[in-house]
N, C-alpha and C positions, 0 to 999 in steps of 0.2 A: 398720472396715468396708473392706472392700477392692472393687473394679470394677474390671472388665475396660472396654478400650476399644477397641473395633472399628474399622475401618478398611473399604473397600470391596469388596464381594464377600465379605463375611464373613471378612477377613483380621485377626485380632487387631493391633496394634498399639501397647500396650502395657497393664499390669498396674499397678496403683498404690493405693496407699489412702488411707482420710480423704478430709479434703476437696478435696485434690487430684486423686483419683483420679474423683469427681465431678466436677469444673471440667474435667478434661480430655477426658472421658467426653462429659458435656454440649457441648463443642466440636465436638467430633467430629462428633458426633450433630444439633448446627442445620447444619455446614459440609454432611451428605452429603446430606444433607435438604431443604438451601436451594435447591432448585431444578432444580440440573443435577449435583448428586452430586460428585466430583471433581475433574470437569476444566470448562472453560468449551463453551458450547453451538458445537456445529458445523453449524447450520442456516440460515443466511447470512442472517438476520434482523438485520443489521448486528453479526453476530455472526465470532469467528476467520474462519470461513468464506468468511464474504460478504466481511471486509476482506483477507484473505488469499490468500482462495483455495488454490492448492497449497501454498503453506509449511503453511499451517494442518491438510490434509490428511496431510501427508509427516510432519511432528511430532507425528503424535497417540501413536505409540509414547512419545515424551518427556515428553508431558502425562501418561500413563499411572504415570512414575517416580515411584519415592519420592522422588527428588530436587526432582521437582515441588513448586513453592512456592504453593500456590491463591491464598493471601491476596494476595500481590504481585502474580499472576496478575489477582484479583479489580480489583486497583487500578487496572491497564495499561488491563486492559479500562474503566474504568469510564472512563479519561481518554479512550481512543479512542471512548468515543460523543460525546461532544463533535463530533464534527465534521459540519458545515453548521449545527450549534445556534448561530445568533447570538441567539438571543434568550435562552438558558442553558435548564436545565433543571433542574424540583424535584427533589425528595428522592425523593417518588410515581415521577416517569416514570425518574428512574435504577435504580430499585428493577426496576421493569418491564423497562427498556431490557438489563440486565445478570444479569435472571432470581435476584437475590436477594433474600434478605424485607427488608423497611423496616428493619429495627435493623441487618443488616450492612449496608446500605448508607448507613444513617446511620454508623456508624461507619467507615466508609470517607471519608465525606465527610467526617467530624470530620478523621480523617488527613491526607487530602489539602492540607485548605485548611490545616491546622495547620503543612504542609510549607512552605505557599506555592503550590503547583500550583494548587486553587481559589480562586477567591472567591464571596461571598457577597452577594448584593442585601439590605439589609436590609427593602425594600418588599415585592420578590415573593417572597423566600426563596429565588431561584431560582439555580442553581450555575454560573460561569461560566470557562472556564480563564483562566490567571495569565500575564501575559508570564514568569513561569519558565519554564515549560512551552519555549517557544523556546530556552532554552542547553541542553536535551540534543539537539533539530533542529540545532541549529548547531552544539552540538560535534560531530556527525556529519559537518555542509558541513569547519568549517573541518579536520579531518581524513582526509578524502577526498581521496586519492591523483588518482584518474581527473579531480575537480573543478578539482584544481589543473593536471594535467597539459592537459586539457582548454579550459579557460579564453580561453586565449589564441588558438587555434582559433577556438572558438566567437565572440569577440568579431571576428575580423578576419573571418570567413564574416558577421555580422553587419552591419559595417561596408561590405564588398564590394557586398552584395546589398541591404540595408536595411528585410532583413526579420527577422521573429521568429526567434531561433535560442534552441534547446533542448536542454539535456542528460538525455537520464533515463536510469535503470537500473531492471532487471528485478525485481520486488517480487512474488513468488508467480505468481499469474495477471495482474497488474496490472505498469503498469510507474510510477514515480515521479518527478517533477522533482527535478533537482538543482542544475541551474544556469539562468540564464535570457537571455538579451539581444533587448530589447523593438524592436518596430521604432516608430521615430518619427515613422514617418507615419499611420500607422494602427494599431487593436488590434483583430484579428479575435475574439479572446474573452481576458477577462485570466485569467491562471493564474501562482498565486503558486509560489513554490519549495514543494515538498512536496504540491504537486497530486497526485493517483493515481488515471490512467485505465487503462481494462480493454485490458489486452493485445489482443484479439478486435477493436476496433475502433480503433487507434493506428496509424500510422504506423508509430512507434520499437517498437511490441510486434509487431507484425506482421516488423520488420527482426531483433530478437531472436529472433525463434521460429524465424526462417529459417537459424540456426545450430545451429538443436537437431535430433536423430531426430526422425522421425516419430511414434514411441511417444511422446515428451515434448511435441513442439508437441498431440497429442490429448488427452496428459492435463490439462495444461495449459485447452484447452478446456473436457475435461469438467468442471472442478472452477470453470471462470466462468461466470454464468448468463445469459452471452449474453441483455442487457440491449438492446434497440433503444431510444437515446438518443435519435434523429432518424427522420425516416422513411424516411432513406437510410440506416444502420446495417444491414450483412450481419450476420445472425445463426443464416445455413445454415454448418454446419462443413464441409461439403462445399466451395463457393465458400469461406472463410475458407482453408482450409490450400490452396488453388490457389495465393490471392493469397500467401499463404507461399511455397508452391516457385516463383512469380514473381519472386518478389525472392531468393531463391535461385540464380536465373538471372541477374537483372538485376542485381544487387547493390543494388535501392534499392526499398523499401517506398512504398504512398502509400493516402492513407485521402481521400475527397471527401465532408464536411459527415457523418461518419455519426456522431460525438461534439458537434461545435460547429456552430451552422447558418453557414456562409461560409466556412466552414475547408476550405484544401486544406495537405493535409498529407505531404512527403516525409521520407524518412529512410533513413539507413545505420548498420547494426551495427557498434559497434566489438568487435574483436576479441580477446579475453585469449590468455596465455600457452597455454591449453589448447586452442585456434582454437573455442569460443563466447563469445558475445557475454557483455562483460560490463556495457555498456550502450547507447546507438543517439544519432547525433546527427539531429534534424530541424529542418526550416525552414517555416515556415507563411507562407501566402498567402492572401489573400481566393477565393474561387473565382468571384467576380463578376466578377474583373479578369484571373482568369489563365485558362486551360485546360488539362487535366492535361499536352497532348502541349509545349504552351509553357514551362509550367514545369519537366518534365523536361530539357527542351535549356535552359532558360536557367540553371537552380538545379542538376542533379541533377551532371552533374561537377564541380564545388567542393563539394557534400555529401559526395561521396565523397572528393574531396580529404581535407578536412579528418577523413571518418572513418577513414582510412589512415594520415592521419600519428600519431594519436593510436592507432591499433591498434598502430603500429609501436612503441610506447613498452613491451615487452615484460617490463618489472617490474609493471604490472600488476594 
């Protein structure tokens, strides 16, 4: 017996017999079937989209490849819903959450925790990530050129001021922590390494956008869903790309309570080999205790300091 086995868009992709040619047929056929066909969903339902934003949009030519791996694809994703899940999550809602049918996502979940990456409640059944999951986060930190270069900066602006200092980089539409030094008088909001706030309302995303065209800081926009987190969060693009070309002028970004409520937040883009930004340093302040025009003259020349000396580091 022989069968053909299709691929997407009616593109054959291979021919085989027995029962082989069945197993593989029938693969095929649950994977394009299971939900979202090929590739993973791009409707920002905590989906590529929503965690990505532009990388997710700018990549869909790649996801489209035959070199595209779904299964692996399938797993990434299933690890990144995990997050804010502290209470884990069944077999049911990961099924749901990552738009597969219950048997591939049970066998994904077999995978996973089989690796180490999950665990398992044996009470509620409910799936919860593995401290592994943290040595591929960290082999990222301790490899990170900028983190290292960085560092020592960031810790003496720290020390100087004795406020929160922060390192992030550019993550799609979102921008990322990577490094952190906490002030020790106070914690206006805590944010672990690997935090990821929206470009649109950041500080450090707002100092990074101010390096890019114009075409890129809009597309940028359109591909975030301009989320109002606070009820001070700008989520007119028009006001958003001003506060851009302000700090295009000024050289130093600042967001007031529109992410964290008390949060005043400044920041300068550090600069790569290619003059954009390839990541932003900020310093945070209660905004109970500062005022934006105070904290400019007291904080905003040593933010730039320190984002200069570290731009200047032109390996990069």
């Amino acid at each position: 017996m022989r069968k053909e086995a299709w691929g997407p868009k009616g593109t054959r992709v291979a021919e085989v017999s027995g029962h082989e040619g069945f197993r593989l047929a029938t693969q095929l056929e649950e994977r394009f079937m299971d939900g979202q066909a090929s590739k993973p969903r791009l409707d920002g339902r905590g989906s590529r989209a929503g965690d990505q934003g532009l990388d997710a949009v700018s990549k869909d030519d790649e996801v489209n490849s035959p070199l595209f791996n779904n299964s692996l694809a399938k797993g990434l994703d299933m690890l990144a819903k995990f997050r804010n899940q502290r209470n884990g999550l069944s077999l049911v809602e990961l099924a749901e959450l990552t738009g597969m049918t219950k048997s591939s996502a049970q066998r994904c979940t077999f995978t996973l925790e089989s690796l180490g990456y999950l665990t398992k409640d044996p009470k509620t059944r409910k799936y919860k990530l593995s401290p592994k999951v943290l040595e591929i986060g960290f082999n990222y930190i301790g490899n990170n050129m900028l983190v290292d270069f960085a560092n020592p900066y960031l810790h003496n602006l720290n020390k100087e001021t004795g406020e929160t200092v922060n390192l992030a980089e550019p993550y799609g539409s979102n921008v990322i922590y990577v490094s952190r030094f906490q002030s020790m008088s106070h914690i206006v909001a805590y944010m672990s390494v690997g935090t990821v706030i929206p470009m649109h309302c950041s500080s450090s995303g707002r100092a990074i956008m101010s390096t890019y065209p114009r075409e890129q800081q809009e597309r940028i926009l359109d591909a975030s869903h301009l989320h109002a987190y606070t009820d001070k969060t700008v989520t007119d693009t028009d006001t958003i790309l001003r506060a851009v070309e302000s700090c295009r002028t000024t050289g130093i970004a600042y967001t007031i309570e529109e992410y964290f409520p008390d949060d005043l937040s400044l920041a300068c883009a550090i600069i790569g080999a290619n003059g954009q930004a390839i990541g932003a340093i900020n310093l945070s302040v209660p905004s109970s205790r500062w005022t934006l025009d105070d904290a400019l003259a007291r904080f905003g020349p040593q933010i730039k300091q320190a984002a200069f000396a570290v731009s200047s580091l032109k390996t990069l």
